[in-house]
VOMARKE-982731 format. One record per residue (C-alpha): x, y, z; residue in three letters. Coordinates in steps of 0.02 Angstrom, whole numbers, always signed. Example, Ala and Ser with C-alpha at 12.3 -4.5 7.8 and 13.67 -1.06 7.14 Angstrom:
R       px       py       pz     r
R     +615     -225     +390   ALA
R     +684      -53     +357   SER
END
This chain:
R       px       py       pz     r
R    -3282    +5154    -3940   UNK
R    -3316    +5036    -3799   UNK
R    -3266    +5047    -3593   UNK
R    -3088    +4961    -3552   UNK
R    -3111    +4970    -3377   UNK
R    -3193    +4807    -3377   UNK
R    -3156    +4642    -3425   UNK
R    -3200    +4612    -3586   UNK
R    -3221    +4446    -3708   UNK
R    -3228    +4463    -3916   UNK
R    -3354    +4338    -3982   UNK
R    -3330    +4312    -4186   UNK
R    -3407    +4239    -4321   UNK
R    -3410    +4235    -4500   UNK
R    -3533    +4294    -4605   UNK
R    -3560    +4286    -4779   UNK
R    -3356    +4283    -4801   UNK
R    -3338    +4429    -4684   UNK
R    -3290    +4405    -4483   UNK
R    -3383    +4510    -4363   UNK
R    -3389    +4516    -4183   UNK
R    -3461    +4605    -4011   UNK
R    -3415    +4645    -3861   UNK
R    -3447    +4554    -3706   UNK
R    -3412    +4555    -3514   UNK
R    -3278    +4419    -3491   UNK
R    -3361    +4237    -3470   UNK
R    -3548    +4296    -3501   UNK
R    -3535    +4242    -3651   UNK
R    -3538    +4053    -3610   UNK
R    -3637    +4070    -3457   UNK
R    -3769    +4156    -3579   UNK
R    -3790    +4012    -3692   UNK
R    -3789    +3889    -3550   UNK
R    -3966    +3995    -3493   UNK
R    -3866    +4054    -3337   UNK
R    -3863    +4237    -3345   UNK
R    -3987    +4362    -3442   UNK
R    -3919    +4450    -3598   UNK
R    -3924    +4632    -3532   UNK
R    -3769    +4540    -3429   UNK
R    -3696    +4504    -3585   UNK
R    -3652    +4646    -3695   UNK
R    -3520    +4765    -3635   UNK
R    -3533    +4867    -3787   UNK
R    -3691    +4879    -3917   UNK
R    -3624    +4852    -4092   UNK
R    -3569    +4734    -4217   UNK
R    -3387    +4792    -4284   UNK
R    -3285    +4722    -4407   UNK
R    -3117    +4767    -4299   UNK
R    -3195    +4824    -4117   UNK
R    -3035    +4884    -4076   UNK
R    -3018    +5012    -4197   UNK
R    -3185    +5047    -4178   UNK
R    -3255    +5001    -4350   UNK
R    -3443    +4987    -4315   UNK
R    -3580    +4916    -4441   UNK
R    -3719    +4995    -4511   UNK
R    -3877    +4969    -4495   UNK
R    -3926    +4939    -4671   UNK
R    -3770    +4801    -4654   UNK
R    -3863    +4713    -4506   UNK
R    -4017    +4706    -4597   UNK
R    -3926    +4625    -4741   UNK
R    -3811    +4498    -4640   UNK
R    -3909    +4460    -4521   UNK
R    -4079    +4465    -4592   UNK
R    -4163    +4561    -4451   UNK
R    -4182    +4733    -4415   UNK
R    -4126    +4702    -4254   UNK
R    -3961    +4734    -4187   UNK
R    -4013    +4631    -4018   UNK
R    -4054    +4494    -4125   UNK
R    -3907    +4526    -4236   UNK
R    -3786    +4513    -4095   UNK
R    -3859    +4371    -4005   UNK
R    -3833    +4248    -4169   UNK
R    -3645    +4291    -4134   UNK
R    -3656    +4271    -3966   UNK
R    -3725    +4097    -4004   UNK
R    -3636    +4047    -4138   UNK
R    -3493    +4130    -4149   UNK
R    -3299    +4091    -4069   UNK
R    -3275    +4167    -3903   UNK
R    -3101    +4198    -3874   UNK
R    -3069    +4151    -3712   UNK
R    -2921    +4192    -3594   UNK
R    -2785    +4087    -3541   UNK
R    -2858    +4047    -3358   UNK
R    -3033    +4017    -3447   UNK
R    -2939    +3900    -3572   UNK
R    -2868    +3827    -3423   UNK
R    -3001    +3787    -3327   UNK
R    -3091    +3700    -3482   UNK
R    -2955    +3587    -3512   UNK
R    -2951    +3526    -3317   UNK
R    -3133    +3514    -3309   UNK
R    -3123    +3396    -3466   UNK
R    -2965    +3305    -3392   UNK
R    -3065    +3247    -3228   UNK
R    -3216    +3216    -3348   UNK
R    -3099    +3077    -3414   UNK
R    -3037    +3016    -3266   UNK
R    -3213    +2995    -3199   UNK
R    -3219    +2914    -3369   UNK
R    -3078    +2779    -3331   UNK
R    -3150    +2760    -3131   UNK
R    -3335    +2705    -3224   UNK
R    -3275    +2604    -3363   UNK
R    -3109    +2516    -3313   UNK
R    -3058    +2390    -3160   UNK
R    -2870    +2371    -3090   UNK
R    -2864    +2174    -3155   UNK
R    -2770    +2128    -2980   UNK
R    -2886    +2188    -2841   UNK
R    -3056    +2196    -2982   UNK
R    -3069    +2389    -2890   UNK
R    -3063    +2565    -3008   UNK
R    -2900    +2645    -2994   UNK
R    -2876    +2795    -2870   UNK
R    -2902    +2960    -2974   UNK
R    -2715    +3022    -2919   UNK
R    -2653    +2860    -3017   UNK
R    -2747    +2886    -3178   UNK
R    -2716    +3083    -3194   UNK
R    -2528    +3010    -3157   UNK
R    -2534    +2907    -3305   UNK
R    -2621    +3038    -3425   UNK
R    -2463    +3150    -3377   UNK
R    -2346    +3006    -3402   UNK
R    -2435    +2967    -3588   UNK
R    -2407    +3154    -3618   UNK
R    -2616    +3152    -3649   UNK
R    -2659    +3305    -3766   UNK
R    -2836    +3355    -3677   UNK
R    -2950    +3438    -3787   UNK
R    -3093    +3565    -3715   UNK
R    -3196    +3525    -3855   UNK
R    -3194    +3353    -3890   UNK
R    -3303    +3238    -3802   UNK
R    -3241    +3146    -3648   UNK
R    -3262    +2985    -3713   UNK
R    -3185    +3019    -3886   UNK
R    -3027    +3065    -3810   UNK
R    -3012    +2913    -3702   UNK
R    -3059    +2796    -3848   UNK
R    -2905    +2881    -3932   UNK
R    -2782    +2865    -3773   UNK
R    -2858    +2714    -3723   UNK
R    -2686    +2598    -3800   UNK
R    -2576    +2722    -3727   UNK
R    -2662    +2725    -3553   UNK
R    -2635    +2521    -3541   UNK
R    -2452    +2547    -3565   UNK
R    -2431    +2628    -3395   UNK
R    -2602    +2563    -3315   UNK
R    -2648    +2371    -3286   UNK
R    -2842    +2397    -3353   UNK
R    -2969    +2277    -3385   UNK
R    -3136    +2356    -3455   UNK
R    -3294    +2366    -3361   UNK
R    -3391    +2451    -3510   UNK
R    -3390    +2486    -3684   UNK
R    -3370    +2667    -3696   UNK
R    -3467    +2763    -3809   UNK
END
């Protein structure tokens, strides 16, 4: 059974039809596959479970066949990579803001006010994403997104383009 005195982050993936998952500190995770922080930072609990809440820990005979390694380390870090981290609400948050000023950045680069030939202020164009009701997505590519609200965006926005956007 793992420590709940710290913050902690399930990471899941499927394997062979079967979903497993670890135990990490909260946001390490991420930071670990973006090279940022070592993996002894990662782990909050060593194991692979199938339900790490009730405690229902792998073998290590099951590692070795899943995972095709003997070791657990390795084991865990292909979930860590490849699995779904279940991030929090503020985490979740903070993804979908970063993306939403990626975008505007987006609009400033590629798109001219067609009266003074000058970018739109960032306070106007995260004005009309609200007003468009824009559905930002943490995953999907900046510029996919604003290819998709780019019709809706020149309903409330006078914009002439600069650049294609790819």
């Amino acid at each position: 059974q793992h420590t709940n005195n710290m913050k902690k982050q399930i990471v899941k993936a499927k394997v062979k039809g079967t979903t497993y998952e670890i135990v990490c500190n909260e946001g390490a995770c991420l930071k670990w596959r973006r090279g940022e922080v070592a993996w002894n930072k990662v782990v909050l609990a060593d194991g692979i479970w199938t339900n790490s809440e009730k405690g229902d820990k792998i073998s290590d005979a099951d590692i070795e066949r899943l995972f095709d390694t003997k070791s657990q380390k390795e084991a865990m870090q292909q979930i860590a990579k490849n699995g779904t981290i279940q991030f929090t609400v503020a985490e979740r948050k903070e993804m979908v803001a970063q993306k939403r000023k990626e975008i505007i950045n987006l609009v400033i680069k590629s798109y001219v006010d067609p009266k003074t030939k000058l970018p739109h202020p960032a306070i106007r164009i995260d004005n009309a994403l609200t007003k468009i009701k824009a559905r930002i997505n943490s995953d999907d590519p900046a510029a996919q997104q604003l290819k998709e609200l780019d019709h809706k965006l020149h309903d409330v926005l006078p914009l002439t383009r600069l650049v294609k956007i790819t």
